[in-house]
C-alpha positions as CSV (number, residue, x, y, z in Angstrom):
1,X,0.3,7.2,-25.7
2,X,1.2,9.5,-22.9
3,X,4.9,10.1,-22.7
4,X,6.8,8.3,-19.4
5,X,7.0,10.2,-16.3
6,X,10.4,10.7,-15.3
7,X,10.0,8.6,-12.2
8,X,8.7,5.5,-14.1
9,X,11.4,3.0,-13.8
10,X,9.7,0.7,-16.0
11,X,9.3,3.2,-18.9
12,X,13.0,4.6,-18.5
13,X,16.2,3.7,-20.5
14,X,19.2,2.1,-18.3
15,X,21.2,5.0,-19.0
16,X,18.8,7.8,-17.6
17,X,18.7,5.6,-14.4
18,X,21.6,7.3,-12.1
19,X,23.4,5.2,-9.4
20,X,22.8,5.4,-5.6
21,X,18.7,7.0,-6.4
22,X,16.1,7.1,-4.2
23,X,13.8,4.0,-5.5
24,X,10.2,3.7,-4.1
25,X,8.2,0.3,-4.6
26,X,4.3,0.3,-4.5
27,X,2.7,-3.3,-2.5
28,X,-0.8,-4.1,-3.2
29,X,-2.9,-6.9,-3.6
30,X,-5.9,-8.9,-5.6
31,X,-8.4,-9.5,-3.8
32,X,-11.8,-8.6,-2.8
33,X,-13.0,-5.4,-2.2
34,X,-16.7,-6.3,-1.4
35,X,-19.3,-6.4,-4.7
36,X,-18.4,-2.6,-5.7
37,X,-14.8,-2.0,-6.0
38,X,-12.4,-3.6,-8.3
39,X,-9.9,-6.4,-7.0
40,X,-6.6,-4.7,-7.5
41,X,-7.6,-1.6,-5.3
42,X,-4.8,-1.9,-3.0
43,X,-2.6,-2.1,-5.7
44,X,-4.0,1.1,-7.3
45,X,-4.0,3.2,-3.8
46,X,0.1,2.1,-3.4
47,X,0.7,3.2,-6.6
48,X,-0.7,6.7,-7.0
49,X,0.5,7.5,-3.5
50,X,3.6,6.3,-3.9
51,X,3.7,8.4,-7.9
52,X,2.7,11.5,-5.9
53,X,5.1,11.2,-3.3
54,X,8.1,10.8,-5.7
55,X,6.7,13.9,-7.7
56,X,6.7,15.8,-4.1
57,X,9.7,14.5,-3.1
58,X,12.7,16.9,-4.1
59,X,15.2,15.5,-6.4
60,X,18.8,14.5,-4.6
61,X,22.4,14.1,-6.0
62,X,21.2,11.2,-7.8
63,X,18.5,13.0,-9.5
64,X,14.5,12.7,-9.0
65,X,13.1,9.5,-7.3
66,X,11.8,6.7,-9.4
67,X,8.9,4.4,-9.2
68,X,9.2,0.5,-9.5
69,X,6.8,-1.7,-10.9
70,X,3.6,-2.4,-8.3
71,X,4.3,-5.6,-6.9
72,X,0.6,-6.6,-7.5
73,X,0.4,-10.0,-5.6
74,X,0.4,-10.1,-1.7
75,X,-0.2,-11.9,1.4
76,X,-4.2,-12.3,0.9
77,X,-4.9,-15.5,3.0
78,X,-8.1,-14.1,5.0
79,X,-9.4,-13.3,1.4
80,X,-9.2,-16.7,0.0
81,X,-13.0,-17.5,0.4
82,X,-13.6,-15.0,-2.6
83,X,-13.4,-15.7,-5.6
84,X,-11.0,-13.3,-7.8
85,X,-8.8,-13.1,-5.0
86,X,-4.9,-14.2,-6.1
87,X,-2.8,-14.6,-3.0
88,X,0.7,-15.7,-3.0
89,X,1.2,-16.1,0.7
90,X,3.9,-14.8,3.4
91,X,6.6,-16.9,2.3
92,X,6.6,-16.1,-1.4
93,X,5.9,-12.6,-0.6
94,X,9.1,-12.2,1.7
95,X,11.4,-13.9,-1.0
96,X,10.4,-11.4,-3.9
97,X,10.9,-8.6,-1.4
98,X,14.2,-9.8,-0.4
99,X,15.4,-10.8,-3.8
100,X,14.3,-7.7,-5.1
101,X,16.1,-5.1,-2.3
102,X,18.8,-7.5,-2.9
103,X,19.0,-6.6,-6.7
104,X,18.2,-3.0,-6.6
105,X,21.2,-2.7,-4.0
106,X,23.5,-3.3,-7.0
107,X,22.9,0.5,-8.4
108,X,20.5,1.9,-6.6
109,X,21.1,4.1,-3.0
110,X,17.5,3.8,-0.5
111,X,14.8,1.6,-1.4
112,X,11.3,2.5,0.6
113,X,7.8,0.0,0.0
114,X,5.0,1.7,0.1
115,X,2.4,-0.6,1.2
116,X,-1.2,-0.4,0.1
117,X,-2.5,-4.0,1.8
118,X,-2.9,-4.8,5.5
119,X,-2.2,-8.1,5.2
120,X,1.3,-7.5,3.7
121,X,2.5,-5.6,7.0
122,X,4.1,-9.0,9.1
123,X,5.9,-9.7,5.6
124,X,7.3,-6.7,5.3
125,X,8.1,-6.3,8.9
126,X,9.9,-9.1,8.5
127,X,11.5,-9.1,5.5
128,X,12.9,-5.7,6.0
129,X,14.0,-6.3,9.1
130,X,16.4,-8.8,7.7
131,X,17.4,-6.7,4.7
132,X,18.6,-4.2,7.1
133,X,20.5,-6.4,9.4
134,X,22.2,-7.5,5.8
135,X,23.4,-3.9,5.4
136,X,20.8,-2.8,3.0
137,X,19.1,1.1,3.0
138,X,16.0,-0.1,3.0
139,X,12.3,0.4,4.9
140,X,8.5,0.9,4.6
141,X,5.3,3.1,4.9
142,X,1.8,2.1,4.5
143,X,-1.2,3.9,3.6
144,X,-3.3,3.9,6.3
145,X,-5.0,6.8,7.5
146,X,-6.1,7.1,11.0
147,X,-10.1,6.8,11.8
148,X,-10.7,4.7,8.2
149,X,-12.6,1.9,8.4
150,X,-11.0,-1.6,7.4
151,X,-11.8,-2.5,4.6
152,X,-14.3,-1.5,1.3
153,X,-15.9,1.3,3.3
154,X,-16.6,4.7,2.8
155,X,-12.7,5.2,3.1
156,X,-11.5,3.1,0.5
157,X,-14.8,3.6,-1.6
158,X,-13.9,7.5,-1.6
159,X,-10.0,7.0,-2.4
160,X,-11.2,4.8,-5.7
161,X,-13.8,7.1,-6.7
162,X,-11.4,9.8,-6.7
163,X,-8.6,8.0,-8.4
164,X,-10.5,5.6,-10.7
165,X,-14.1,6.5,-10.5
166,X,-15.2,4.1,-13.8
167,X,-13.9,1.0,-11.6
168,X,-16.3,1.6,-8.9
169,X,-19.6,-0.1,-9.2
170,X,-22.1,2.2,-6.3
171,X,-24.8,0.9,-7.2
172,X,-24.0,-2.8,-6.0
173,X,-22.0,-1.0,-2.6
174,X,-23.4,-2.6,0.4
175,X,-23.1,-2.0,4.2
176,X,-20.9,-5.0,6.1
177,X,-19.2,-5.3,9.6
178,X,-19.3,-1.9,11.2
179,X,-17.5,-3.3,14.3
180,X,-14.1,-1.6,15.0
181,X,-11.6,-3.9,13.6
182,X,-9.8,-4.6,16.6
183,X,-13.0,-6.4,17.7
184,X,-13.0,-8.1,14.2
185,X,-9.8,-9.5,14.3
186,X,-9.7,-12.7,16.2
187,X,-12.6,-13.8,14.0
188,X,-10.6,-12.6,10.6
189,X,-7.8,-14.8,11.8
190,X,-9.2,-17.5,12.9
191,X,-12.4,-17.9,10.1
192,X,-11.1,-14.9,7.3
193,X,-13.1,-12.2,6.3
194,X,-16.5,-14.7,4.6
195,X,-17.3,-16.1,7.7
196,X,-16.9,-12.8,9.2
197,X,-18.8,-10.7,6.3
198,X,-20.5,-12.7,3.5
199,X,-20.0,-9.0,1.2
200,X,-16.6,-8.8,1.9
201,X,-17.0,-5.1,3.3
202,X,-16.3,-4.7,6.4
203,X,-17.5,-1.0,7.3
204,X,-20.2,1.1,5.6
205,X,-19.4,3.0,1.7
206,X,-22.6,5.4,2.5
207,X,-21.9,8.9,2.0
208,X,-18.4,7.8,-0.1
209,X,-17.8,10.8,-2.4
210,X,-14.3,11.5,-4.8
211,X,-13.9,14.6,-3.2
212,X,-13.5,13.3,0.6
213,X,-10.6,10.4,-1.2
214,X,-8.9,13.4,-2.6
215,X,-8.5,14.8,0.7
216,X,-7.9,11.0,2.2
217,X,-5.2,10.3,-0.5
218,X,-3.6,13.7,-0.1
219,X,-3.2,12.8,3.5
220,X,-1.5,9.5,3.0
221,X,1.0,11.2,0.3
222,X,2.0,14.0,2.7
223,X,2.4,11.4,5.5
224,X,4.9,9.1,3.2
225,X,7.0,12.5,2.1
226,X,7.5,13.5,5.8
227,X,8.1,10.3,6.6
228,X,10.8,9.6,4.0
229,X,12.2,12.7,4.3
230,X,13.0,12.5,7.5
231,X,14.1,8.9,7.3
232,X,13.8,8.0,10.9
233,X,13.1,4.2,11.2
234,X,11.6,2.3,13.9
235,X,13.3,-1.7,15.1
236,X,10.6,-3.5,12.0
237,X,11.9,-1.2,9.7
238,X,8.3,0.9,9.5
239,X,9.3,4.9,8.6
240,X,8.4,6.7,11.2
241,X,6.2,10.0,11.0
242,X,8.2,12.6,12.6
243,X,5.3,15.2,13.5
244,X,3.0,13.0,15.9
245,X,2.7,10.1,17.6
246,X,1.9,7.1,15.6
247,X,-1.7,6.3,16.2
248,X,-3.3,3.3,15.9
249,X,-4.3,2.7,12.1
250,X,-7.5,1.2,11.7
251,X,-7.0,0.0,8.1
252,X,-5.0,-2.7,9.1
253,X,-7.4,-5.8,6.9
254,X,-7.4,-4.4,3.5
């Protein structure tokens, strides 16, 4: 068994955990991911960036940052014509969020999400919004990377095969809906993602390689330490990246 990383709140004994620390909390999913990738990819991405960030992430007055538990269940509604997908909805998803900043504000000092599922983002925008007009130092990042398609693409097939390359099936990948996903999205809503894809992919994993979703998730970890270093927080709650303009993200139906 590999000894706990020091940021591993799970793995750590109550009194190695220091009052008032930085605590980040990985948000994922399970759902689909089209016939190649495994259903808890979301929940995989959020974790490892949010892992690498705390490792990045210089230790304060209250020592190194830690690492929650992934909240593993999210908001997966326009999934729900796959089976394997597990969705427990906006409402159910805003209480553990809230009850859970509400609990962690008892010791610890900033709480950030880091969110690895497109479909959690009007939860947490909500959710965090009202922690914060409660008083509470809390807010959120996602992982999205500007230009990647929505969803089981080359992006997302290139992030897996670089962090969990035996989880990836290639040889069942298939191309779905290319369209850009702000044409998708009326359809997504209104029908979900079958009606709209009968694969579930929506973009094209051709040309996916481990060595482009190193690059991919080493951009998403550098975005969410400037980001919650410099702790500058837009009216949802959303960290915002200090160094550019916030583009549009693309990965918005993951």
């Amino acid at each position: 068994m590999h000894p706990a990383s020091p940021q591993d709140l799970a793995r750590t004994v109550w009194p190695a955990v220091t009052s008032n620390a930085l605590v980040l909390v990985p948000v994922g999913s399970i759902e689909q991911h089209g016939p190649h990738l495994p259903l808890d990819t979301d929940s995989v991405i959020a974790r490892a960036v949010a892992e690498r960030a705390a490792d990045a992430l210089p230790s304060g007055p209250s020592g190194p940052p830690l690492v929650a538990p992934t909240m593993v269940y999210g908001a997966s509604g326009e999934h729900a014509g796959f089976p394997g997908t597990v969705s427990i909805g906006h409402e159910a998803l805003s209480s553990v969020i809230v009850e859970m900043v509400r609990s962690l504000s008892l010791w610890a000092g900033r709480v950030v999400f880091v969110n690895g599922h497109g479909g959690n983002i009007r939860t947490l925008d909500a959710a965090v919004g009202r922690l914060r007009a409660e008083g509470h130092d809390v807010a959120w990042t996602g992982c999205g990377v500007p230009g990647g398609d929505a969803h089981a693409g080359r992006t997302e097939t290139s992030v897996m095969l670089h962090l969990a390359p035996r989880d990836v099936r290639l040889d069942a990948a298939v191309t779905g809906d290319i369209r850009p996903l702000s044409v998708l999205m009326p359809d997504l809503v209104a029908r979900g993602v079958r009606a709209v894809s009968p694969s579930g992919v929506l973009g094209d994993p051709t040309g996916a390689s481990a060595e482009e979703g190193r690059e991919v998730v080493e951009s998403m970890v550098s975005a969410t330490v400037r980001r919650i270093a410099a702790g500058a927080v837009d009216t949802r709650g959303r960290l915002v990246d200090p160094e550019a303009p916030r583009p549009p993200m693309t990965k918005e139906v993951q």
